[in-house]
N, C-alpha and C positions, 0 to 999 in steps of 0.2 A: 504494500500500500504506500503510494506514493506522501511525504509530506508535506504540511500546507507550511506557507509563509503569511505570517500576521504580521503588520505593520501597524505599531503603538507610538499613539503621538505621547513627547514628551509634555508632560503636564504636572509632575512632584517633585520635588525636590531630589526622595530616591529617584525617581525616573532618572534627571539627571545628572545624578550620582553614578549610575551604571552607564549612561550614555559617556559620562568621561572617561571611565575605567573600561571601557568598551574595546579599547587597543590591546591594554594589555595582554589580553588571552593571545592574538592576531601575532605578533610580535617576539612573544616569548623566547622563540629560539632566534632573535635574529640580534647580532653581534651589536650592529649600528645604530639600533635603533636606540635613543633616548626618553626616559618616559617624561612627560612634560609635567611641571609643577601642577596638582589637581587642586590645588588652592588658586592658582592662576587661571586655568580653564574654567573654573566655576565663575570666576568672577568675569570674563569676557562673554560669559551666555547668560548673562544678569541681566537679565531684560529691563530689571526695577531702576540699575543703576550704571549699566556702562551706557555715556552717552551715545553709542554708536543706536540706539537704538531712539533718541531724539528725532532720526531723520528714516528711520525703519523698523520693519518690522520681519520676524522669522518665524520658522517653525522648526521642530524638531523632532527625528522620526528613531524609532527602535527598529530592528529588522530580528522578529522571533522564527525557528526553525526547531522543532523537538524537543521544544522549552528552553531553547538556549539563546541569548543574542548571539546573533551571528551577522550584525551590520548597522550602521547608522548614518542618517545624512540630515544637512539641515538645507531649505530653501529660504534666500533671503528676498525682500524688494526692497531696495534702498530708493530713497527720494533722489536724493542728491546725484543721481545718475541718470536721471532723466533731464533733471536742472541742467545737468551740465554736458550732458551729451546729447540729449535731444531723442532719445531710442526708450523701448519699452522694456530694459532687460532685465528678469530676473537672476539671480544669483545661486548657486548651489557651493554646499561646503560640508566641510568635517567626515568627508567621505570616507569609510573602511568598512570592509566586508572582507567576507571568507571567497575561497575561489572558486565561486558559485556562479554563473551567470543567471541563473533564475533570481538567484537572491535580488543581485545588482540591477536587474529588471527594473525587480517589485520596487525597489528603492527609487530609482531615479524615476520611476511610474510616477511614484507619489511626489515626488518634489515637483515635477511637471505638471502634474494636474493640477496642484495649490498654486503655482505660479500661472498657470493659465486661467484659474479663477480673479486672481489681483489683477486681469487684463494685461498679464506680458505678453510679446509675440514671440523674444526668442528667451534661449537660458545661456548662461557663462559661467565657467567655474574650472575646477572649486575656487571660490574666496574661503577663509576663516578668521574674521566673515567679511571684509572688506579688500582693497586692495593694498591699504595702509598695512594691513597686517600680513597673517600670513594667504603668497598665492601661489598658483601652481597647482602640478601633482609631478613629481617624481619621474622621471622616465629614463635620467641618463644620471649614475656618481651612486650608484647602491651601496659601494663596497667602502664608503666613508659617513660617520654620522654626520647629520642633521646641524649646523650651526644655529646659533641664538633666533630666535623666530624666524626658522624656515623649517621647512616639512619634512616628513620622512613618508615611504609608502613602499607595499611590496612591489614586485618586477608584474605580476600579473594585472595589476590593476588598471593598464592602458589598454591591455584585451579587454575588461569588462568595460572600459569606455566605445572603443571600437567595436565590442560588441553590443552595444545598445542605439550604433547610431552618431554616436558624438563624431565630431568634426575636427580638429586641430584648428583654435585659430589664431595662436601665440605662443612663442616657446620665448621661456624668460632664464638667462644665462647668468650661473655663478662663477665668478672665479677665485683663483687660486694663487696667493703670490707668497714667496718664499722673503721674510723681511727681515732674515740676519744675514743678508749681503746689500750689498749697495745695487742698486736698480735703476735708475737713469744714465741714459745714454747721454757722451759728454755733448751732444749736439741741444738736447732737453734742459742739460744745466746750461748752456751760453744763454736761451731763452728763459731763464729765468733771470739770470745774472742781467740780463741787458733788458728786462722789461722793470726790474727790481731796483733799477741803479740809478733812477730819479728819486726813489722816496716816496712814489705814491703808491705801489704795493704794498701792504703791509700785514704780517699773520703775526695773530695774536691767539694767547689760548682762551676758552670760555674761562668766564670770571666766576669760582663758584660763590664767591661774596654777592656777585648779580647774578645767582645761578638762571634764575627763572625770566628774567628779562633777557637772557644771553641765548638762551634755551627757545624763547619765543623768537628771539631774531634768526635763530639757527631755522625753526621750522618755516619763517615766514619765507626765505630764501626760496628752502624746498618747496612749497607754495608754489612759487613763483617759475623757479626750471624747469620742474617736473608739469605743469599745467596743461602744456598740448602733448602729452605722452599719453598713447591708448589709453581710455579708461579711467586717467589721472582723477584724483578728488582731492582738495583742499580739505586740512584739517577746519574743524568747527570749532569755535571759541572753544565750548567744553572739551573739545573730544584734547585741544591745546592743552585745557590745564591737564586732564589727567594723563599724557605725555610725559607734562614736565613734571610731572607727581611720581609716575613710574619708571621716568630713567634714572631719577635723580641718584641711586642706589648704584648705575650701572657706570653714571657715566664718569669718566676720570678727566682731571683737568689737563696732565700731559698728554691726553690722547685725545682732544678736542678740540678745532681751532677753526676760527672766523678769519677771511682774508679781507682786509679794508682795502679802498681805493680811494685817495684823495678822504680816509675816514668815515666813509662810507662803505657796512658789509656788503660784500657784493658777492662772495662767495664760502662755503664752508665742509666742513667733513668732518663725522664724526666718527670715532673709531669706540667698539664699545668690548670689552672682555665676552668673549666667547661661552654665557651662559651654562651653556649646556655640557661646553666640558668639566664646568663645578657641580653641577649637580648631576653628573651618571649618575653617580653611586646612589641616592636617594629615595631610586622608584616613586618619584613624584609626592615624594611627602617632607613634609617643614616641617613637622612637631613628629615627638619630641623633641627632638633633638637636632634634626636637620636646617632651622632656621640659622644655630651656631656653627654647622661647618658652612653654610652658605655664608655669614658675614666674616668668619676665619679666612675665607679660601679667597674672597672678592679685595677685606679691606685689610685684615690684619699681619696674613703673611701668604699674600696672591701665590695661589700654585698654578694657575694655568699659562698654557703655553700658545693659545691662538685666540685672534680676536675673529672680530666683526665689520665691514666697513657697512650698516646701514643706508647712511645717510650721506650724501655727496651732492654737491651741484652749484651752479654759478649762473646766478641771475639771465633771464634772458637778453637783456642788451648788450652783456659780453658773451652771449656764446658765438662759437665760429669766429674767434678773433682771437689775438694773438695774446694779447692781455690776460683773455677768459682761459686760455690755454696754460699759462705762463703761472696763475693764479694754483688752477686745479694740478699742475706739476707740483709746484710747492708745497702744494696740503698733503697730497699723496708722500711726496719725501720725508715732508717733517713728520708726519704721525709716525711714518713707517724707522725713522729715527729714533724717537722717543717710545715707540713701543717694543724697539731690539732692546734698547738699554732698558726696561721694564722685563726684560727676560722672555720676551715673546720671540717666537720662531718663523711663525705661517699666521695671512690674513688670508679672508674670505671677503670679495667686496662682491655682493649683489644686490638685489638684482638686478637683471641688464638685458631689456627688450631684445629680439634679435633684432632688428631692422634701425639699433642705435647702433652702426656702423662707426661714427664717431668716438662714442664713449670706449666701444671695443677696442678699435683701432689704435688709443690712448693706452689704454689699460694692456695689450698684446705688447707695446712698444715698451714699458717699463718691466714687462719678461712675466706679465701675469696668462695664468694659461684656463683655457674654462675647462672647468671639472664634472659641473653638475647641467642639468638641461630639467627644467620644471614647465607642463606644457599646461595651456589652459584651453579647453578643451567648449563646442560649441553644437546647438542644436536651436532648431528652429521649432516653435510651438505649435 
């Protein structure tokens, strides 16, 4: 007798207790994978209280099989994506299942039908649950974990995409740079040296005295670079503060730095300690005890050895100029300086649209190589 699949919306707080812990069964034997803080996940699917949900709204599904989860996904409709792009798309995310394709059906079944009720025409995903956070899915860099908010997934999960239909309509590129050797070519430092040698370039580190005014100017940049890039979205006042609420933990002053232009930021990069290699050990839990090796490990006597480059970018009026060029060399060098003498080994800078040839092309020239390929994936309703 064949078994049925039930699809339970999430709606208790267990519900989504077991919807976080949902991975770990999936997972269990795989080396890379990192389990994510479940005090942190909870608090990103707070409907009551993470702003993201000021401008949307979600759902959230169980995928039951012989009484056991065996899959979950959420459908999101963001406002602010219509505002800003003019399309009716809805959003899918938090995808994991077993190597079922019936499963992966009923799942994506149902995120489809609820987004075609909120009047979408097509879906995009996964988000988790925005593009701000984490996006993608997994498809190319298995054999390496997960860095600080980006994703992990097994090898099969692009067949249960391709098996449903889904389309490819973005692949978003990690890379990889090795930063205890010097990495600019001398042709890179003349163009620094000779855009730097009037005095109106100027890199400074975030002030963590002004942490939160420095932190607001770091994102209003990003803002601004990032705007015509697929998909792009502006943080939202609140979505800003709890930003500068949540990095504030992460972010280090020598590995942080605004570039001025005649005093005015114009460009910035932030480099942030590699999360996830402080918390393998963990299994996604703070208490008892794990809040103390997580502030041990970050403030008191830092053991990791790879960061993160999130956040990158240089106002639109100098991109594609020599200046805007000369600027982004600079931040890449210094961080990449001040984070060998902090005892770091390897960055991760992403992510990186394919079709930003530029930014690649930048990042390939100072010897960074892509490692990872996270594709985002498309269906029409």
């Amino acid at each position: 007798m064949a078994s049925t699949i039930t699809i339970k919306e999430v709606t208790s707080s267990q519900d989504l207790k077991q919807f976080v812990k949902m991975p770990w069964r999936l997972y269990k034997d795989d080396p890379n994978w990192v389990a994510p803080l479940i005090m942190e996940r909870l608090e990103v699917l707070d409907q009551k209280n993470n702003p993201y949900f000021e401008h949307a709204r979600a759902k959230l599904w169980l995928a039951i099989k012989d009484e056991e989860i065996v899959g979950r996904i959420t459908a999101q409709v963001d406002d602010l994506v219509e505002q800003n792009h003019h399309e009716k798309v809805g959003h899918f995310g938090f995808f994991e299942c077993i190597n079922d394709q019936e499963v992966a059906t009923v799942l994506m079944d149902t995120a489809c039908s609820w987004l075609k009720e909120q009047g979408r025409t097509s879906m995009i995903g996964p988000f988790s649950l925005s593009i701000n956070e984490e996006a993608g899915m997994l498809v190319e860099g298995f054999d390496t974990p997960p860095s600080l908010m980006m994703n992990h997934a097994l090898p099969y999960y692009q067949d249960l995409m391709c098996g449903y239909g889904m389309e490819k309509i973005k692949d978003l590129w990690a890379y990889y740079l090795k930063i205890d050797e010097e990495v600019l070519p001398p042709t890179i430092n003349k163009l620094i040296t000779r855009s730097m040698r009037d005095g109106k370039i100027r890199l400074r580190k975030i002030n963590m005295k002004n942490f939160e005014e420095d932190l607001r100017t770091i994102l209003d940049i990003f803002n601004d670079a990032w705007s015509g890039n697929w998909m792009a979205l502006p943080f939202t006042e609140k979505e800003l503060n709890k930003a500068v609420k949540d990095m504030k933990l992460l972010i280090r002053e020598d590995f942080t730095y605004i570039a001025e232009y005649d005093g005015i930021p114009m460009a910035m990069m932030v480099t942030l300690p590699n999360l996830n290699e402080v918390i393998a050990d963990l299994d996604g839990r703070l208490f008892p005890f794990g809040i103390f090796k997580l502030l041990w490990r970050l403030k008191i006597r830092p053991r990791y050895k790879t960061t993160r480059v999130p956040l990158m970018g240089v106002r639109k009026e100098f991109q594609n100029t020599a200046v805007g060029g000369a600027m982004a060399f600079a931040l890449i060098e210094e961080c990449r300086i001040q984070a060998e003498k902090a005892g770091c080994t390897h960055a991760e800078l992403s992510w990186v649209l394919e079709e930003n040839t530029r930014l690649s092309k930048m990042l390939e020239t100072i010897g960074c190589w892509r490692y990872k390929n996270y594709r985002m994936y498309s269906k029409t309703l």
